[in-house]
N, C-alpha and C positions, 0 to 999 in steps of 0.2 A: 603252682609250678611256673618257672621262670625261663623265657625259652631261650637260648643260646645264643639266638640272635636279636635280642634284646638289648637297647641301649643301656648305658651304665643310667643310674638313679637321677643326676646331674643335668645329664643328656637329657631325658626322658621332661624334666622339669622344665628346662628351657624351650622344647618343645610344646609344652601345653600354656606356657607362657605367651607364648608367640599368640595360642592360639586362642587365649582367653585375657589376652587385652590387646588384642587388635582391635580398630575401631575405624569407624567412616569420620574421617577427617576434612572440616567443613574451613573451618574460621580460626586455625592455631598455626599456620604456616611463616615459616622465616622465611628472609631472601637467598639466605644461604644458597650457595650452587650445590647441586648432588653432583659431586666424583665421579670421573668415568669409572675409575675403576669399582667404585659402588654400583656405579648403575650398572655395569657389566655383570656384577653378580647377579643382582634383581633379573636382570634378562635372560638369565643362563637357567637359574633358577626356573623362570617362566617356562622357557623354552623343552624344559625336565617335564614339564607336568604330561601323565598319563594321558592319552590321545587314541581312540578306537582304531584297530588298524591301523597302529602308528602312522597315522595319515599327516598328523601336524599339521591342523590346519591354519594356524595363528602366521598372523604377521604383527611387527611393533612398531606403529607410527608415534615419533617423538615430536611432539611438540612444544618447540622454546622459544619462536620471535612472540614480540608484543604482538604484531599484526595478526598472524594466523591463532592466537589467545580470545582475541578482539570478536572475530568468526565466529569462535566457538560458543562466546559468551551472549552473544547473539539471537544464536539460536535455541540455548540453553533459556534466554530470556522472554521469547516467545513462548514456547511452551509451559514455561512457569508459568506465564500468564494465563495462558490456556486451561493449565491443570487446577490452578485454583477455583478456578470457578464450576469446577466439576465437585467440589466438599461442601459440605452442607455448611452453612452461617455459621455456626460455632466454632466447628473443626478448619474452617475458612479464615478466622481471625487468625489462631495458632499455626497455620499452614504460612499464613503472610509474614510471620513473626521468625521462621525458622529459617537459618543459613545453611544452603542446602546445595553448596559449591564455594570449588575454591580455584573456581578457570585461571582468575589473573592473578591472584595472590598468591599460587603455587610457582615455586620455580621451573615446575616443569609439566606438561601432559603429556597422557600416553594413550593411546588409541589401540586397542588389542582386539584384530578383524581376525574375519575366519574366512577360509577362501574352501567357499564349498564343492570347488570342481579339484581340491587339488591330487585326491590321489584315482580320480575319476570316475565313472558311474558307479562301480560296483566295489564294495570297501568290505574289509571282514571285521565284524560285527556291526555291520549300518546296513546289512539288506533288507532288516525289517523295522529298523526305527530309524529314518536318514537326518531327525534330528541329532543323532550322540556328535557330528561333526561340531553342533555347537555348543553341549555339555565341556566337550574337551577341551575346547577353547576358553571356555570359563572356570576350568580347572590352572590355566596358565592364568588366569586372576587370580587364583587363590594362592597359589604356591608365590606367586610375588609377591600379593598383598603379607604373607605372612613374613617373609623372607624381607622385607624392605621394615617389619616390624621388627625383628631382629635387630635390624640394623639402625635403629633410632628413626626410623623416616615414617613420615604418616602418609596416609592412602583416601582420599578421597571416590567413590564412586559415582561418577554423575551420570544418572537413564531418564531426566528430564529432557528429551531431544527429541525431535521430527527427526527419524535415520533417518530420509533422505536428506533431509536436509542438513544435515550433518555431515554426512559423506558429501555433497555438494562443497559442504567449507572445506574440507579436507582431502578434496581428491580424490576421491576411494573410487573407482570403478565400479558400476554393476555388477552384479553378483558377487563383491563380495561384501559380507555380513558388517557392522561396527558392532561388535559385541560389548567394548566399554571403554567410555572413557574415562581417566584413572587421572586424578589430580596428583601429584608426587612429591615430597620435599623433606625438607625437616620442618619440627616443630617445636613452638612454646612447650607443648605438655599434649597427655593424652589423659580424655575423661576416662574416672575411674568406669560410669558406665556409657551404653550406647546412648549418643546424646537425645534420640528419640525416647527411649526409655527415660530418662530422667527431665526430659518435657513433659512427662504423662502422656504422650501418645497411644502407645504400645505398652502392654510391659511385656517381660520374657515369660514363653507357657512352661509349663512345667515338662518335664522331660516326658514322665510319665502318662501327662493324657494324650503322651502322641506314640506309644506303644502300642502294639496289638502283635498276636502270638500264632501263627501258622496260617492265620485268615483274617483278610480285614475287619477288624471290630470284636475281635476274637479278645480275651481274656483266657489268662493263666494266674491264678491267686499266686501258687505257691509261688511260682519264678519271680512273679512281679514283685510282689514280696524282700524278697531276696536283690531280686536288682537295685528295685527303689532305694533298699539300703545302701549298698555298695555305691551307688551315686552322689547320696547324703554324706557318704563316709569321705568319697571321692573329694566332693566340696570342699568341706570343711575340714581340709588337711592342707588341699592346694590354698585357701582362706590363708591357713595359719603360716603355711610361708611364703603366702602374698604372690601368687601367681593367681588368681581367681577373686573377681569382685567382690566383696563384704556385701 
């Protein structure tokens, strides 16, 4: 059954498009300037996403001189350094090897904070988990990141940083959160898959061993059965016209 308020077929496609080759965008960026009126969309879009107690906690710091780029790269470069030496020898070689930002090569950053006093002590649905302030705020990364996918632009995530110090190069006042900073641009091309995945880092788990049915760790044959299928089918249809990696 097909519910009434369901997108037409088209609709629906470009939709899962968006959202099965989106990808963390390191080392493909042009000079290209983004449009305001593009970035205006990317931001509106942001600004949409679902937020607990429609409290809205996000704010969007743009970042476009070389200098304040410089900052960020910085400090980004510190903690790389830091982090690697947290991998074991092996995983250390291939950690040294991976481009894993695109600070200055992007035409633009974007810094997307959460300001956790904004709708103040007491929020409806935050009185018993007062993190959902910054779930919501990572929902206004998604809907960009997807939305700027749409629109030919690639997305970078970089969470190599000392927050403070981050916020230091940037300004940010106390208390409020740096939830992400988002490299932005156009680009060369986007890998068919996530570039971690096709280093051999990672690969992608299977849908299925992250299921469980009314209780943690819970099994259902017959459903799972039936799901697993419908997944498989899912695939290998978005495969054949090319909205879902081969």
């Amino acid at each position: 059954m097909e519910s009434q308020h369901a997108f037409t077929a088209a609709e629906r496609a470009a939709v899962y498009r968006a959202i099965f080759s989106r990808r963390d965008v390191r080392g493909q960026f042009l000079p290209t300037p983004v449009p305001d009126a593009t970035l205006a969309r990317l931001l509106l879009a942001a600004h949409h996403a679902p937020s607990v107690g429609f409290m809205q906690p996000w704010n969007f710091l743009l970042v476009r001189s070389p200098a304040a780029k410089a900052r960020v790269r910085a400090v980004f470069a510190k903690a790389n350094a830091e982090a690697a030496l947290l991998f074991p020898q092996g995983q250390r070689e291939i950690y040294s090897r991976l481009k894993l930002e695109g600070i200055v090569d992007a035409p633009l950053g974007l810094c997307i904070t959460c300001d956790r006093e904004r709708s103040g002590p007491v929020v409806i649905g935050r009185t018993h988990m007062p993190e959902m302030d910054l779930y919501s705020s990572v929902c206004a990364v998604q809907n960009l990141w997807l939305a700027a996918r749409a629109e030919g632009l690639g997305v970078g995530w970089v969470s190599i940083f000392d927050e403070a110090e981050l916020r230091a190069a940037l300004g940010i006042p106390p208390g409020i959160v740096a939830v992400a900073y988002l490299c932005l641009g156009y680009v060369s091309h986007f890998h068919a898959r996530p570039e971690l995945e096709e280093a051999g880092w990672l690969p992608r788990l299977p849908l299925a061993d992250l299921l469980c049915y009314d209780r943690w760790g819970a099994n259902d044959p017959a459903h799972e059965e039936s799901l697993t299928a419908a997944v498989a089918a899912l695939q290998d249809d978005c495969q054949r016209r090319g909205v879902f990696p081969a």
